[in-house]
DOGUZA-697302 format. One record per residue: x, y negated, z negated of N, C-alpha, C, O in turn; residue in three letters; residue number from 0. Coordinates in nm, 3 decimals. Layout:
residues N
+---------+---------+---------+---------+---------+---------+---------+---------+---------+---------+---------+---------+-----+-----+
!     n.X !     n.Y !     n.Z !    ca.X !    ca.Y !    ca.Z !     c.X !     c.Y !     c.Z !     o.X !     o.Y !     o.Z ! res !   n !
+---------+---------+---------+---------+---------+---------+---------+---------+---------+---------+---------+---------+-----+-----+
!       X !       Y !       Z !       X !       Y !       Z !       X !       Y !       Z !       X !       Y !       Z ! Ala ! NUM !
...
+---------+---------+---------+---------+---------+---------+---------+---------+---------+---------+---------+---------+-----+-----+
end
This chain:
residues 77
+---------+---------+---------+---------+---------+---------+---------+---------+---------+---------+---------+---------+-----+-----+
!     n.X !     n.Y !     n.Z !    ca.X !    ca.Y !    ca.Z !     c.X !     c.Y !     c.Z !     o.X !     o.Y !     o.Z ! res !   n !
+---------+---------+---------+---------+---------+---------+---------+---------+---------+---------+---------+---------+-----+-----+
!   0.083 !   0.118 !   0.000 !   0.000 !   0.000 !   0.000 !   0.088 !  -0.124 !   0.000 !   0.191 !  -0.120 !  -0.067 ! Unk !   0 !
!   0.060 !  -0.224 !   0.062 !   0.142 !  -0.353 !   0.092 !   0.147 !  -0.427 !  -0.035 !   0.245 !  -0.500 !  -0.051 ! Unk !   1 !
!   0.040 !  -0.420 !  -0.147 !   0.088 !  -0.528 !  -0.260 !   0.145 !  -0.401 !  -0.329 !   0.172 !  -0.425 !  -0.447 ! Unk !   2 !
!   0.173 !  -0.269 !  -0.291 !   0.224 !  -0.182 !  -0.457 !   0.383 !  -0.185 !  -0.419 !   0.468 !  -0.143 !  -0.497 ! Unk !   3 !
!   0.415 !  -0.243 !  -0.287 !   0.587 !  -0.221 !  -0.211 !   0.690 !  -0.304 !  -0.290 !   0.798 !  -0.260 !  -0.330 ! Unk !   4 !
!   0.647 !  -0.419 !  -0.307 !   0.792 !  -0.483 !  -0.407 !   0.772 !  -0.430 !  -0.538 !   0.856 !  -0.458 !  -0.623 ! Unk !   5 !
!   0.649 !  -0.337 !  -0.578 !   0.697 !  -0.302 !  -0.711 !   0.779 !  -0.174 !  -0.688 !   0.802 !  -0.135 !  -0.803 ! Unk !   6 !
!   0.820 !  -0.111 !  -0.625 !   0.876 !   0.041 !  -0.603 !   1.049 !  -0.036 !  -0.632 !   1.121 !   0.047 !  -0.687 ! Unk !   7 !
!   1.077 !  -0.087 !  -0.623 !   1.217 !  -0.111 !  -0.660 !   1.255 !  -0.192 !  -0.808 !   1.365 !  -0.227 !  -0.849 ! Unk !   8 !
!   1.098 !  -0.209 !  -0.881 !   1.103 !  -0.271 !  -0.987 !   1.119 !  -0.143 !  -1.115 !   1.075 !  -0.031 !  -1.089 ! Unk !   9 !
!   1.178 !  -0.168 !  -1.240 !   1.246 !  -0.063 !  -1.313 !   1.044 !   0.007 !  -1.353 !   0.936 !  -0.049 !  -1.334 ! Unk !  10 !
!   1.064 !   0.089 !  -1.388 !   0.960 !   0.210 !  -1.401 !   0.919 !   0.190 !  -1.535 !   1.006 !   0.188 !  -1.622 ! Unk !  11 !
!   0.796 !   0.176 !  -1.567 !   0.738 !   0.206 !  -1.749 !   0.632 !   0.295 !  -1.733 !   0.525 !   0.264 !  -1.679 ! Unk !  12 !
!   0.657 !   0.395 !  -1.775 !   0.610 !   0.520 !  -1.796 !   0.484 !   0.523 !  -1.949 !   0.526 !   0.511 !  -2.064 ! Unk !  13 !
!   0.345 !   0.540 !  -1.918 !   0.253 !   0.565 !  -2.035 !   0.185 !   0.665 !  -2.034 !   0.122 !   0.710 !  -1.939 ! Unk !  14 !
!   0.191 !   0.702 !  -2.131 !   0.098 !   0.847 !  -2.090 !   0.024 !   0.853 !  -2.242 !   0.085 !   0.857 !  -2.349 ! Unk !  15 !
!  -0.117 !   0.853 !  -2.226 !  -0.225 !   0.776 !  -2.262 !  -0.295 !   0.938 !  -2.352 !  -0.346 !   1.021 !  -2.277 ! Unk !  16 !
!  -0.293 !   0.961 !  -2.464 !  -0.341 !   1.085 !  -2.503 !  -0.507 !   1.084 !  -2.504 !  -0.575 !   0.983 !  -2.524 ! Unk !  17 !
!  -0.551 !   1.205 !  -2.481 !  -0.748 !   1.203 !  -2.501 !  -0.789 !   1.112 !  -2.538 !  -0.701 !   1.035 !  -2.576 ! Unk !  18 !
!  -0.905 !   1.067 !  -2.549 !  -1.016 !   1.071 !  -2.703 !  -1.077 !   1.156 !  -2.730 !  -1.141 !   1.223 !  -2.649 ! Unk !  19 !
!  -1.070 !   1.178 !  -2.861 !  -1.080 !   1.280 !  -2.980 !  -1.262 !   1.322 !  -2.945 !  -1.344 !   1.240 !  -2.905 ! Unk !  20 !
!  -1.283 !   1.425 !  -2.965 !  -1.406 !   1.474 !  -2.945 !  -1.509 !   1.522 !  -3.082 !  -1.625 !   1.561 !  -3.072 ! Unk !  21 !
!  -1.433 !   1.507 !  -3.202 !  -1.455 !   1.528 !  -3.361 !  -1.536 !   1.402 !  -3.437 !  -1.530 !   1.382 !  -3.558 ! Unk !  22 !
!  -1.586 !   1.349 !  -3.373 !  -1.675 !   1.222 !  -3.442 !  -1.716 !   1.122 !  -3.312 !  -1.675 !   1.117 !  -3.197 ! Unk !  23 !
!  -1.837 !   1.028 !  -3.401 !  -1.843 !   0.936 !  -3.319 !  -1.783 !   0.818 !  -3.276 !  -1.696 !   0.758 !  -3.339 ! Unk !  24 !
!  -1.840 !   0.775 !  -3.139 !  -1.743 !   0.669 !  -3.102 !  -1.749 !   0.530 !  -3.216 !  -1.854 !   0.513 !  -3.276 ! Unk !  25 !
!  -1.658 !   0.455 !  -3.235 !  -1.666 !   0.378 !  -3.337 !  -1.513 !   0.235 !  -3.275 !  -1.410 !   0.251 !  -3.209 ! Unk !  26 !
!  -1.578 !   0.109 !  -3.341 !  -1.505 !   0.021 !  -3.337 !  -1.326 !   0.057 !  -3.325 !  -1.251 !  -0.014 !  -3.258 ! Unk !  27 !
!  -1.282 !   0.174 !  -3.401 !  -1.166 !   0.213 !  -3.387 !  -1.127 !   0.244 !  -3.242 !  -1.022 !   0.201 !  -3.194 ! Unk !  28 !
!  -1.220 !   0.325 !  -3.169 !  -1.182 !   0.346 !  -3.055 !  -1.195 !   0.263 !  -2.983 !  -1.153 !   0.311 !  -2.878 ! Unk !  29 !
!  -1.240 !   0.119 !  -2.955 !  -1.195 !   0.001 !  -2.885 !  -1.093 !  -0.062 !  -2.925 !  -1.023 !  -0.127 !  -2.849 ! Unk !  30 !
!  -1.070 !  -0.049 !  -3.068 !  -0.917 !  -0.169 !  -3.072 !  -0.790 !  -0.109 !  -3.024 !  -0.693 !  -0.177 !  -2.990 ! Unk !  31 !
!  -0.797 !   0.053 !  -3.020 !  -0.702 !   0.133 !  -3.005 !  -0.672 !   0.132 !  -2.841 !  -0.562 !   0.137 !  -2.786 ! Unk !  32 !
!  -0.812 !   0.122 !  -2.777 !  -0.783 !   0.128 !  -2.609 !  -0.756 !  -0.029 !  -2.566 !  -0.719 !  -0.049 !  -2.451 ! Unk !  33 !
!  -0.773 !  -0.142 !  -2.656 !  -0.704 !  -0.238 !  -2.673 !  -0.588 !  -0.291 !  -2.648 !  -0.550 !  -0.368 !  -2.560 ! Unk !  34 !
!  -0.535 !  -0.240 !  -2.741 !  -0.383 !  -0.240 !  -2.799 !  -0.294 !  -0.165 !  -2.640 !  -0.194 !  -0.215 !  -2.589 ! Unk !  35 !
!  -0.353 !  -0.057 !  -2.597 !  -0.264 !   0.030 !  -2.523 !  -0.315 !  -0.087 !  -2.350 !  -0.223 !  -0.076 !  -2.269 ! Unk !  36 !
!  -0.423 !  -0.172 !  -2.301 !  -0.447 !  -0.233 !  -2.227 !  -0.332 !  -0.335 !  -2.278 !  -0.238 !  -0.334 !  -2.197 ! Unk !  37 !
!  -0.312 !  -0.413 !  -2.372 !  -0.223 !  -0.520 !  -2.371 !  -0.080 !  -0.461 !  -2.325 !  -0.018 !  -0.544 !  -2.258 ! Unk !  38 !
!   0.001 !  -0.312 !  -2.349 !   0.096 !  -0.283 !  -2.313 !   0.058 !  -0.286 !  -2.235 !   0.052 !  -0.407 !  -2.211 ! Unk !  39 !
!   0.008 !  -0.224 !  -2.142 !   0.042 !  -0.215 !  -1.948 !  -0.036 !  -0.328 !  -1.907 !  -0.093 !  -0.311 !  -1.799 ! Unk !  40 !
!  -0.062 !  -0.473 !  -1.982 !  -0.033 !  -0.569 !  -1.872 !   0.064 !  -0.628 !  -1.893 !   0.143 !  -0.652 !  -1.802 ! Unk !  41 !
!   0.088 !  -0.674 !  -2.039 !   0.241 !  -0.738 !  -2.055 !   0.354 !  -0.653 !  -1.975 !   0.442 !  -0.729 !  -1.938 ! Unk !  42 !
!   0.375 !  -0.538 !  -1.943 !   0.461 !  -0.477 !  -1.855 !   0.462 !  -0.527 !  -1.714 !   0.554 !  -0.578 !  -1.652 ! Unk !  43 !
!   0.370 !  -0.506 !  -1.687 !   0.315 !  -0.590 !  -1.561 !   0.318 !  -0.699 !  -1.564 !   0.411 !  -0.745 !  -1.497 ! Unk !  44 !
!   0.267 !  -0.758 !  -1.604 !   0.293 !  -0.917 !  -1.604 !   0.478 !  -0.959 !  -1.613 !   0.509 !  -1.070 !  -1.568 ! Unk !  45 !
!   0.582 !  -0.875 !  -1.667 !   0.716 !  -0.873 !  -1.689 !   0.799 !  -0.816 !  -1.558 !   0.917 !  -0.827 !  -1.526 ! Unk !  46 !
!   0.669 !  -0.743 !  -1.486 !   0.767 !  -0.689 !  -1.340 !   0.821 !  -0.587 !  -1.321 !   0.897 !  -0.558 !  -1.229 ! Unk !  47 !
!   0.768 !  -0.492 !  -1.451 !   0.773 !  -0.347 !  -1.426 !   0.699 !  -0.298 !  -1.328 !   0.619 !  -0.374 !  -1.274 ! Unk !  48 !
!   0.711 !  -0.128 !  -1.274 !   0.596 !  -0.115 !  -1.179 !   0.597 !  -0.003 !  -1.301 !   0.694 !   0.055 !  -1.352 ! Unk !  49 !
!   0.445 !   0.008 !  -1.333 !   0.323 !   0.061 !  -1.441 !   0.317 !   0.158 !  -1.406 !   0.340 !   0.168 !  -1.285 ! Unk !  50 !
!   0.291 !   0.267 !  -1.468 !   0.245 !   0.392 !  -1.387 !   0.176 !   0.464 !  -1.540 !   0.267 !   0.496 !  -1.616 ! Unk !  51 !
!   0.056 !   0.488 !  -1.586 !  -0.026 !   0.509 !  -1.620 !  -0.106 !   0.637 !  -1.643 !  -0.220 !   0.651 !  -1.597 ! Unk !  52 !
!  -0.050 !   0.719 !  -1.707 !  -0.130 !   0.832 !  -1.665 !  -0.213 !   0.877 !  -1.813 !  -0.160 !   0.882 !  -1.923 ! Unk !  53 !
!  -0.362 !   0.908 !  -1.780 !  -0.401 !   0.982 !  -1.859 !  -0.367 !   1.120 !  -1.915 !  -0.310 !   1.211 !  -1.855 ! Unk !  54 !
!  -0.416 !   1.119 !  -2.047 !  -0.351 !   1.268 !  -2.156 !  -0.451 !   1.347 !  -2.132 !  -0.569 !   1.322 !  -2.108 ! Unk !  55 !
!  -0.377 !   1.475 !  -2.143 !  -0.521 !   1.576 !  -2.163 !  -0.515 !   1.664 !  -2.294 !  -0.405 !   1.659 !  -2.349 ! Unk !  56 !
!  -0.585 !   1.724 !  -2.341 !  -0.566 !   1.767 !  -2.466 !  -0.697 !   1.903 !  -2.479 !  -0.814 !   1.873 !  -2.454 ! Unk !  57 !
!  -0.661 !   2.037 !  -2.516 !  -0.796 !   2.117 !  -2.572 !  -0.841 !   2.095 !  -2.671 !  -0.929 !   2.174 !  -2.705 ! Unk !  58 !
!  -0.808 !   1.982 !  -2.765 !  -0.891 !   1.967 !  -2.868 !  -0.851 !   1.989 !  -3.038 !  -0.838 !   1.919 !  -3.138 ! Unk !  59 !
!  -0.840 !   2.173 !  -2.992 !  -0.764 !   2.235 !  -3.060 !  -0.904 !   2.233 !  -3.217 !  -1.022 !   2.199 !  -3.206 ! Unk !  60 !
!  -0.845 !   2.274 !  -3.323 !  -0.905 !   2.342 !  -3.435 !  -1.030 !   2.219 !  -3.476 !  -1.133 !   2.275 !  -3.513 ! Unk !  61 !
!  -1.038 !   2.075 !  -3.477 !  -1.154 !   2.019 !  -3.557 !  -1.288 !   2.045 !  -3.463 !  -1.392 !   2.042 !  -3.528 ! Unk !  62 !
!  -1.307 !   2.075 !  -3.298 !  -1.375 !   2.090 !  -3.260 !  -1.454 !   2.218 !  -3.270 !  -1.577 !   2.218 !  -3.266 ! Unk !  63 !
!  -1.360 !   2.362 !  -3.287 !  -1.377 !   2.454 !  -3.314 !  -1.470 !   2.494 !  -3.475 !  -1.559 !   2.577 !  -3.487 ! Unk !  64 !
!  -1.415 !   2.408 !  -3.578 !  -1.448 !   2.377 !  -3.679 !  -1.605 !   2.351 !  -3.688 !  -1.682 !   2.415 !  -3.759 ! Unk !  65 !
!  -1.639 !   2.245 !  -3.604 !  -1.773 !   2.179 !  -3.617 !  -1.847 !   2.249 !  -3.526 !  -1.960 !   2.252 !  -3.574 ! Unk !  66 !
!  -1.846 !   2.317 !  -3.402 !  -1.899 !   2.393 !  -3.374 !  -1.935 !   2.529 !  -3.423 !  -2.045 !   2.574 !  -3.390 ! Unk !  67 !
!  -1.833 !   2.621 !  -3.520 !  -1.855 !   2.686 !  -3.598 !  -1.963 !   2.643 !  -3.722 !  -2.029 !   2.736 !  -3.768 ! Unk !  68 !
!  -1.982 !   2.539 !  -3.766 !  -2.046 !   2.493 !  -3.873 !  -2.198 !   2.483 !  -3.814 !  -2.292 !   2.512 !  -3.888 ! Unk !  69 !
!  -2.225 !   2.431 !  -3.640 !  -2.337 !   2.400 !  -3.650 !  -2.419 !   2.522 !  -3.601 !  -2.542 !   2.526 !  -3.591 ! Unk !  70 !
!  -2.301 !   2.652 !  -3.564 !  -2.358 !   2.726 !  -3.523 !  -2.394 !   2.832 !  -3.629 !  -2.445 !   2.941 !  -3.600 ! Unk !  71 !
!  -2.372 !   2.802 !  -3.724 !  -2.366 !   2.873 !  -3.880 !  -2.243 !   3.001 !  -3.933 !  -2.257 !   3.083 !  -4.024 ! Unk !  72 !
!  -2.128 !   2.981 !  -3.845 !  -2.031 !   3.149 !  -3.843 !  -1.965 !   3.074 !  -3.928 !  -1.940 !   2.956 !  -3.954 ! Unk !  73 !
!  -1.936 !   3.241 !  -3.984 !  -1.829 !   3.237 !  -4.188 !  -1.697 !   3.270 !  -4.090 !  -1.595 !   3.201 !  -4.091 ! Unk !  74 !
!  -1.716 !   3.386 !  -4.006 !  -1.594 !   3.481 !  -3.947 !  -1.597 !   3.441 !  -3.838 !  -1.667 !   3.369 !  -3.768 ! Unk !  75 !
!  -1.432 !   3.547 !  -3.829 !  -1.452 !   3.536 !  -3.682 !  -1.447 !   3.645 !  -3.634 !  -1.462 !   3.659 !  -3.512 ! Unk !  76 !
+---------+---------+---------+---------+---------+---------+---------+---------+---------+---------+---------+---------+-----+-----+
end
């Protein structure tokens, strides 16, 4: 793309952006937090890095397992 070309020779900032958590509801925390990580990659940008951005992926792992066990009523496994 013609405006992404003078950034390819500009030094590289690398983010890599973990989930959101699937163990509660969404709440004021999770905007100041996606906040905070928007002000890094524009101040980078705005400084003349070229950004590169990638979302996290994550299984979740044991609190989801947890609460689904609870609502499904299992002691065992």
């Amino acid at each position: 793309m013609l405006w992404r070309g003078w950034r390819e020779s500009a030094p590289l900032f690398t983010f890599l952006e973990g989930p959101p958590t699937t163990n509660g509801y969404p709440h004021v925390g999770h905007i100041r937090g996606r906040t905070y990580k928007d002000f890094v990659l524009r101040y980078y940008r705005l400084k003349g890095y070229n950004v590169w951005a990638q979302a996290g992926w994550d299984e979740q792992g044991l609190p989801v397992e947890v609460e689904v066990e609870k609502k499904l009523g299992l002691k065992n496994k």
